[in-house]
C-alpha angles and dihedrals in degrees: 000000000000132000122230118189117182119177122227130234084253085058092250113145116216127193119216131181128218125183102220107191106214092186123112124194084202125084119192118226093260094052089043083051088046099051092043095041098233145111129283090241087058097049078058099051091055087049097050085042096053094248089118134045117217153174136231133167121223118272104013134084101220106108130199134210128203126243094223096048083049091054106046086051090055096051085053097048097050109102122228131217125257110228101231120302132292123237111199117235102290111265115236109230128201134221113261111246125249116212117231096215111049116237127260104244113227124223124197 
């Protein structure tokens, strides 16, 4: 919250309060490659493949991310943690057979 004060012509002073809002549901491209620690040109690439939604007025090449579209980008590319590994069910081997009689050898 910020607080104005202005002063009258009689000399009063008056205090007035004013909510500003600093929050902006809008990232630029260099605060989106921050976040994600990556390069401009990557932050593009998603853009141009579908992987990010953004805005961009007419006309001008300044281009604006939500909040809400960088968010949900960065809950599916956070890797989660796999709990231990799993061992398949233990296979039952068999003896190898022996033949009784021993086998001829080939030459070629």
């Amino acid at each position: 919250m910020m607080l104005l004060s202005s002063t009258t012509l009689e000399g009063e002073s008056i205090n007035m309060e004013k909510e500003v809002n600093h929050e902006s549901r809008y990232l630029t491209q260099k605060e989106v490659a921050d976040r994600f620690r990556v390069a401009l040109s990557t932050v593009k690439n998603w853009r141009e493949r579908g992987l990010l939604r953004y805005f961009q007025a007419p006309g001008s090449s300044r281009v604006l991310y939500p909040i809400d579209a960088v968010e949900e980008l960065e809950r599916q590319s956070i890797k989660h943690k796999k709990k231990g590994v799993v061992r398949p069910v233990e296979i039952k081997r068999k003896r190898p057979r022996i033949p009784a009689k021993p086998q001829k050898e080939w030459r070629v």
